[in-house]
N, CA, C and O of each residue as an XYZ file, in Angstrom:
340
protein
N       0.834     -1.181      0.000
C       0.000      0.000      0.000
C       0.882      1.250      0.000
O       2.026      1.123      0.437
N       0.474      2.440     -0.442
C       1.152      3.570     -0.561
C       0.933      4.173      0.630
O       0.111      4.181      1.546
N       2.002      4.699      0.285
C       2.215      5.978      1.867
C       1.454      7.367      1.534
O       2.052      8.021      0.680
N      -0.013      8.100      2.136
C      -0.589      8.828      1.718
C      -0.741      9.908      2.927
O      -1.049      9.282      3.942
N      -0.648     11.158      3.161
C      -0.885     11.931      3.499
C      -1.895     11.255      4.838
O      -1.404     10.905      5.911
N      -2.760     11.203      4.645
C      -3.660     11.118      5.865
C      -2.999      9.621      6.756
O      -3.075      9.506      7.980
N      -2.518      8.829      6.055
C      -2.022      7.540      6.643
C      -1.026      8.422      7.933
O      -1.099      8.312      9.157
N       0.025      9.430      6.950
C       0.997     10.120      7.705
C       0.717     10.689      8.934
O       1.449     10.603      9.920
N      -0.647     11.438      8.858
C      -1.367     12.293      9.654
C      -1.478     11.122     10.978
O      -1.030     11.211     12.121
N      -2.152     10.167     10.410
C      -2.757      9.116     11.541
C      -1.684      8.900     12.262
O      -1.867      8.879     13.480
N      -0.533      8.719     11.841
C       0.598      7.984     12.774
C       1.011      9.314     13.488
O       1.424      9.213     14.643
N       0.932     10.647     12.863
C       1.792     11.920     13.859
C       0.389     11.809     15.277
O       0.484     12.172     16.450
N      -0.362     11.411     14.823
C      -1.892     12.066     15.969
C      -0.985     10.801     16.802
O       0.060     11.111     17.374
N      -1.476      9.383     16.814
C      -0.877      8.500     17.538
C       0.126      8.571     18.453
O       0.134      8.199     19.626
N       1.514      9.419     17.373
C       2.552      9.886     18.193
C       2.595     10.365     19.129
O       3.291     10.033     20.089
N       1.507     11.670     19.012
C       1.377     13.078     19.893
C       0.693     12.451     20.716
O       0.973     12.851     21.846
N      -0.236     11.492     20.730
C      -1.388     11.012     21.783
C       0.100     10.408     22.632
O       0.417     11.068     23.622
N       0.786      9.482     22.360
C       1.555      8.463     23.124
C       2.305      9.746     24.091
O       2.065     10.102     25.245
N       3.263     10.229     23.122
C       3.812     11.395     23.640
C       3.365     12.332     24.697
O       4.179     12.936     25.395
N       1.855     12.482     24.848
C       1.000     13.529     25.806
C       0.694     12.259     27.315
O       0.842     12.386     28.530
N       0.328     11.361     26.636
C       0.188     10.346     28.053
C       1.613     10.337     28.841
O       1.563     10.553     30.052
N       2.882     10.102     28.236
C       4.167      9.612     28.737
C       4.126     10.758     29.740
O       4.381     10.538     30.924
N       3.723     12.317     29.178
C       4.372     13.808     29.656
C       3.410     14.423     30.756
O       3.581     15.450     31.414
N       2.236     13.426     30.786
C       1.309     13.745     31.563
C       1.767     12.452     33.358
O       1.641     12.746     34.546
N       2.302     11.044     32.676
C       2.712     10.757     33.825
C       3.836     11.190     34.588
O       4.008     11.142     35.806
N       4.754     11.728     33.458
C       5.879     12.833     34.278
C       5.500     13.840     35.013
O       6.062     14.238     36.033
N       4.420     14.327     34.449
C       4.269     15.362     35.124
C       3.876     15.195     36.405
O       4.245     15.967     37.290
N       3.075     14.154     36.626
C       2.352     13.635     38.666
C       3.602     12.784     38.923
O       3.588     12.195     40.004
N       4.494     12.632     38.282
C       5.190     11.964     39.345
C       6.608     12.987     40.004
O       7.284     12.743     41.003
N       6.713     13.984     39.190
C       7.656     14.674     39.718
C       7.201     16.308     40.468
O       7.779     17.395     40.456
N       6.241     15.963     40.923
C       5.683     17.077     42.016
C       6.320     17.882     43.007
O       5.810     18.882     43.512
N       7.830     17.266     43.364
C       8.641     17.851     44.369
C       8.674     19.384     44.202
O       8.620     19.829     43.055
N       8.743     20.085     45.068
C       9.269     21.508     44.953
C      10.534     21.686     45.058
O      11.328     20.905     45.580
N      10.722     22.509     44.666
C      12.415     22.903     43.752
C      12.337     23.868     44.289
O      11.204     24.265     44.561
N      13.556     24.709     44.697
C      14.079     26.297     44.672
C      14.311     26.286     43.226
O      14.695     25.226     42.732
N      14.165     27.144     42.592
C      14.911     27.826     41.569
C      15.585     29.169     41.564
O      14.704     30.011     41.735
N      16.829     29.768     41.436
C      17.085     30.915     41.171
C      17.499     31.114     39.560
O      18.079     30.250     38.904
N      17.032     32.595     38.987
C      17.656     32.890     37.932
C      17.378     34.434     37.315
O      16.421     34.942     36.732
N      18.598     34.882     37.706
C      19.394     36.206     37.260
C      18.866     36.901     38.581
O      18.385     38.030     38.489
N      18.958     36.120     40.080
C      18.638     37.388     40.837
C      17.306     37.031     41.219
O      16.892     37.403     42.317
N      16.534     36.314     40.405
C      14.785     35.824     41.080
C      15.490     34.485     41.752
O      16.370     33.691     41.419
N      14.832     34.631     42.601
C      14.553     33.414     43.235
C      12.748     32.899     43.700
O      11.898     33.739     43.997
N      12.443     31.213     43.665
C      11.169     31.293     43.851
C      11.287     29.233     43.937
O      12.186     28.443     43.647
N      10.037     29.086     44.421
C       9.802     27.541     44.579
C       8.930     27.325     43.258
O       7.925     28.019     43.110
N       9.359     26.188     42.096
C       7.980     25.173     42.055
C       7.843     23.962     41.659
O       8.862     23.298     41.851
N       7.251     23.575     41.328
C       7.649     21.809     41.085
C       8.527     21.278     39.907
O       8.590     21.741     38.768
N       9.230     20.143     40.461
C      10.199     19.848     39.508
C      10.083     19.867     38.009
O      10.887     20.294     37.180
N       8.758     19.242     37.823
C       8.192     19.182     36.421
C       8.113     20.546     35.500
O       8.441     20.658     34.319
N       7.527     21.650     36.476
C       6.876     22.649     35.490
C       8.671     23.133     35.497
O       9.002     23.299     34.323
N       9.689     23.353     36.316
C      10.927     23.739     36.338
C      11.792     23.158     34.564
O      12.432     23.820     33.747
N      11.374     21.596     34.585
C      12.134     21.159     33.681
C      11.226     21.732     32.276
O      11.690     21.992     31.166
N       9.786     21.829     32.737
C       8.878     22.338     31.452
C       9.628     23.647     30.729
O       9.901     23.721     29.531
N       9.841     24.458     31.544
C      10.058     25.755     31.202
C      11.525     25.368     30.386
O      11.710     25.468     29.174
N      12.401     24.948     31.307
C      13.490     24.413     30.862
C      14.093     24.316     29.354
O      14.992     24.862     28.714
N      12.891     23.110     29.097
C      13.279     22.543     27.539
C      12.250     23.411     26.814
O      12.654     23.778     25.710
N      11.076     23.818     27.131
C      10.516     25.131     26.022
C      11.488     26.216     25.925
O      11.493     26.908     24.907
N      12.244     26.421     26.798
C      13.117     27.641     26.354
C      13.946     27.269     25.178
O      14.204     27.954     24.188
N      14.358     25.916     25.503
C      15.430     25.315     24.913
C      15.203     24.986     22.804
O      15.950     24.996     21.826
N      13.276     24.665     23.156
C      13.019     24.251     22.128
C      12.862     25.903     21.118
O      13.087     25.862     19.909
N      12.503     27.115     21.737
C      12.338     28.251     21.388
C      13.965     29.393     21.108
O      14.093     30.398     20.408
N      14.604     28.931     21.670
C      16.069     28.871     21.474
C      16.332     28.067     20.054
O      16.812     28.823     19.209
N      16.194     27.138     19.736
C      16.845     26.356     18.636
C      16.032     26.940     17.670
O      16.687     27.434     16.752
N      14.478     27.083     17.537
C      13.819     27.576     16.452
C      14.483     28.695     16.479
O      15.164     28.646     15.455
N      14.698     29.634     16.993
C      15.064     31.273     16.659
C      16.555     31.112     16.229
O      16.930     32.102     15.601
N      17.206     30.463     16.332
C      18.746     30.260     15.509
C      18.214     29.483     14.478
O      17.988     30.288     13.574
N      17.824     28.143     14.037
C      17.657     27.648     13.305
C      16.533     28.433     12.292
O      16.377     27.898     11.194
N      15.917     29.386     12.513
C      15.148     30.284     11.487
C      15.986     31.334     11.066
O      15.823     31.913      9.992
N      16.885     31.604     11.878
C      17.963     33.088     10.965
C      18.891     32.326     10.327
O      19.541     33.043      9.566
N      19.408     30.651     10.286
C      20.242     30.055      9.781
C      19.645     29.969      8.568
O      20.215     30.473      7.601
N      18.156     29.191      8.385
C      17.841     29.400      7.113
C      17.330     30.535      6.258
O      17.414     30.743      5.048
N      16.803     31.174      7.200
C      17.155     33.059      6.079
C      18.447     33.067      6.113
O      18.754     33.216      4.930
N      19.120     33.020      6.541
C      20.579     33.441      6.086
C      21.041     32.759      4.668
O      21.446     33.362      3.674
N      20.885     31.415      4.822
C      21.059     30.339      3.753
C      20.186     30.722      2.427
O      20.749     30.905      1.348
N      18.969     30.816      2.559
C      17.885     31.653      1.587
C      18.583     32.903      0.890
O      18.533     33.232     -0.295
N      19.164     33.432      1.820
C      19.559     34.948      0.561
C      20.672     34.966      0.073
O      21.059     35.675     -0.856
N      21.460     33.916      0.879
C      22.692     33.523     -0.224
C      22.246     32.978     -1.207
O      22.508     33.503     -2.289
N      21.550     31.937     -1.189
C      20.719     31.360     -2.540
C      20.102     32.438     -3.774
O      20.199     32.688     -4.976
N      19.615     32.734     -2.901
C      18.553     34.077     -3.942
C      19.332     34.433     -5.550
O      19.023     33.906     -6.618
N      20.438     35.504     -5.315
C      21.359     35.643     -6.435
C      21.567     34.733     -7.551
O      21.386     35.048     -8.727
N      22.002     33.455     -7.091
C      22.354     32.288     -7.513
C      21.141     31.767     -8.650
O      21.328     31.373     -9.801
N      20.013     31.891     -8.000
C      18.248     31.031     -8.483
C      18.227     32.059    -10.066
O      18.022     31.591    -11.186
N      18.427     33.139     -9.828
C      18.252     34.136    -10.648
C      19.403     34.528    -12.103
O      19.163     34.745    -13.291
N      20.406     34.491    -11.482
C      21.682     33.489    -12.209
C      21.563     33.035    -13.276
O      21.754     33.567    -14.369
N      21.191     31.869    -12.984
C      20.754     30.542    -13.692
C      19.790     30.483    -14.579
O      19.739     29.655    -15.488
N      18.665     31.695    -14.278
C      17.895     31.449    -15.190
C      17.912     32.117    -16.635
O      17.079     31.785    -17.479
């Protein structure tokens, strides 16, 4: 059978479902309270939402370099596309 768009779809939903259960039992099991300090704040809260923030920064960090990497890459291209034709 061919590989079709909605087949694709079905398996990302599946993914995200598996993925949301795993992140939902992390989340009740790591309830501890944490100190956190950072730049001067200091404050308590649970381990989970600590590591949440954590890797969203982390994941919002990589998109914002990895989006000026490919504009950057894009307008070197540009010249080139035009070039050619």
């Amino acid at each position: 059978m061919p590989v079709t768009r909605t087949s694709v779809a079905w398996a990302g939903v599946w993914g995200a479902a598996l993925m949301s259960i795993a992140f939902i039992v992390f989340m009740l099991q790591n309830t501890t309270v944490t100190q956190v300090s950072f730049l001067g704040l200091r404050g308590t809260l649970p381990l989970a939402v600590a590591m949440l923030i954590a890797m969203v920064s982390g994941v919002l960090l990589t998109l914002v370099l990895g989006t000026a990497r490919i504009t950057q890459l894009r307008r070197l291209a540009r010249p080139r596309r035009r070039h050619n034709r």
